[in-house]
C-alpha positions in Angstrom: 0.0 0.0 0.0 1.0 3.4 -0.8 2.2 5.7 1.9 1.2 9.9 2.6 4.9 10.6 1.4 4.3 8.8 -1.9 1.4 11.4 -2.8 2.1 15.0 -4.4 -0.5 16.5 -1.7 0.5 14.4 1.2 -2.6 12.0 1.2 -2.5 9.4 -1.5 -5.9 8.4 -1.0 -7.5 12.5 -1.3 -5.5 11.9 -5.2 -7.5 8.8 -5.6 -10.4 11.0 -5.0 -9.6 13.7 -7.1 -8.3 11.6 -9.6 -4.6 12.5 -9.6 -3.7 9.3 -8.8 -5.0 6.1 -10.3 -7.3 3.4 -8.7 -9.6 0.6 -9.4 -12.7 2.2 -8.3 -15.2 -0.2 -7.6 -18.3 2.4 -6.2 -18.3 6.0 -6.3 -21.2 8.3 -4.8 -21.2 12.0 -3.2 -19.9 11.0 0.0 -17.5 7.7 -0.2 -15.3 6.1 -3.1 -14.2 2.6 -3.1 -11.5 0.9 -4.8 -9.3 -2.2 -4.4 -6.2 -2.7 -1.9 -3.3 -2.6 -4.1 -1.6 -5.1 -2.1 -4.5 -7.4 -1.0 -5.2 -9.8 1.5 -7.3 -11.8 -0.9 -8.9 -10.8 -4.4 -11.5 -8.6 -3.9 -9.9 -7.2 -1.4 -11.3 -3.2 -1.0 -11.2 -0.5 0.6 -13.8 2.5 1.3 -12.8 5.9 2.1 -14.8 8.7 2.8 -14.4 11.5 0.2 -13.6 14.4 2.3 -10.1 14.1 4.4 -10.1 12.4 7.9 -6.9 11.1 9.0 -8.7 8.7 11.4 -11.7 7.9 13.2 -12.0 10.1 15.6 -12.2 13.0 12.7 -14.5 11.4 10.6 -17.9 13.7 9.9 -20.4 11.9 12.1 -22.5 12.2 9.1 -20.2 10.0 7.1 -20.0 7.5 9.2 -23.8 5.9 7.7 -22.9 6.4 4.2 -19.6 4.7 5.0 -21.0 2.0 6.2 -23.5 1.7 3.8 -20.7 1.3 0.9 -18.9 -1.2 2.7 -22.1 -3.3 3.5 -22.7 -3.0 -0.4 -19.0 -4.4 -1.2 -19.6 -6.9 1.4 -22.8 -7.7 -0.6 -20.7 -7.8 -4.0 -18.0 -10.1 -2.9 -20.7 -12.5 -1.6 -22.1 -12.2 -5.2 -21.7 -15.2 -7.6 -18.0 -13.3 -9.2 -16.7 -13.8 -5.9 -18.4 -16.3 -3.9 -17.2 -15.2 -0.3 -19.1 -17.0 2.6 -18.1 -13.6 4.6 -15.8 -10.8 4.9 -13.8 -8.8 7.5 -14.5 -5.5 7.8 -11.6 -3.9 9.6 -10.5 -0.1 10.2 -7.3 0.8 11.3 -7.0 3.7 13.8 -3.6 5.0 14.1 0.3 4.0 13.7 -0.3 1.2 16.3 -3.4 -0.3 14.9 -0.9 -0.5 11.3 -2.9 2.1 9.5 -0.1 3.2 6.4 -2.3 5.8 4.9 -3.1 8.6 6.9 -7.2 9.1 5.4 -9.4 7.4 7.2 -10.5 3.5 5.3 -12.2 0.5 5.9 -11.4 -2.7 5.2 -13.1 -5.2 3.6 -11.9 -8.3 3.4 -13.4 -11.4 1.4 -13.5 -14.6 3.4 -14.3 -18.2 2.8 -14.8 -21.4 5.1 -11.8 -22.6 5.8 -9.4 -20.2 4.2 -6.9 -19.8 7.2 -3.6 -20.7 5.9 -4.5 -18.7 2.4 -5.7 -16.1 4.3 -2.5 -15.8 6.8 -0.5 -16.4 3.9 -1.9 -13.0 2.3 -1.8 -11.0 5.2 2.2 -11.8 4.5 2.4 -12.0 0.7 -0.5 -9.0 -0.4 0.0 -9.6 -3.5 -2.2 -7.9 -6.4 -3.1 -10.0 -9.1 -4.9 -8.3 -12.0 -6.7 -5.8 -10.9 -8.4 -4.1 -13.8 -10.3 -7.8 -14.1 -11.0 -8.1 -10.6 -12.4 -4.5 -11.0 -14.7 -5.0 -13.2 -16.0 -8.4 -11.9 -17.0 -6.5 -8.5 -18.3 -3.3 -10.1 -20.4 -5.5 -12.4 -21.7 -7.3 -8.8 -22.2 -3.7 -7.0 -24.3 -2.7 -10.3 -26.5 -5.8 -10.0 -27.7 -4.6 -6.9 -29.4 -1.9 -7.6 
């Protein structure tokens, strides 16, 4: 995953958003983007940001927090679909240096899982390695759209 230092304004994801920097967005509306991990735990692996700038949780707009949510419950959805076939996710958010957040704008997690996926899954947390993306993309934005 990309680090604040890699970004020209400081915050790598708030590029993403403004579309100075590339991503495979997956869902987009007025208040949250989502896109996938660049170094995931395991394909489909995506995280949602709220659009305006919060470095953690504490800062996030109160008001954000629903329509946060609500874009990760529809990845969770998506990668439960029949592209991806997960029997359940992890939705995690990492708070601060100590919790290993790397990117400095608030994100969620979320994390396809199937039944008995622990060794692939511990193995990812220590490989994260992308796959093809652009595919993967389009597989899950082609789920979110079925939803609606």
């Amino acid at each position: 995953m990309s680090t604040a230092g890699d970004s020209p304004t400081g915050c790598v994801f708030c590029d993403i958003v403004s579309e100075t920097s590339p991503a495979h967005v997956v869902y987009s509306d007025d208040d949250v983007i989502a896109f996938l991990d660049i170094s995931p735990v395991a394909r489909g692996h995506t995280l949602v940001i709220p659009r305006r700038h919060s470095a953690g949780l504490d800062d996030v707009d109160p008001a954000l927090g629903a329509p946060l949510l609500a874009a990760a419950q529809r990845v969770a959805k998506a990668l439960k679909g029949s592209a991806f076939r997960a029997h359940g996710v992890n939705v995690a958010l990492n708070d601060g240096r100590a919790a290993m957040q790397t990117v400095f704008h608030t994100h969620i997690h979320v994390i396809p899982r199937r039944h008995g996926d622990k060794v692939s899954f511990a193995k990812g947390l220590l490989t994260r390695r992308s796959g093809d993306l652009a595919a993967i993309g389009t597989e899950l934005r082609a789920e979110i759209a079925a939803q609606r």
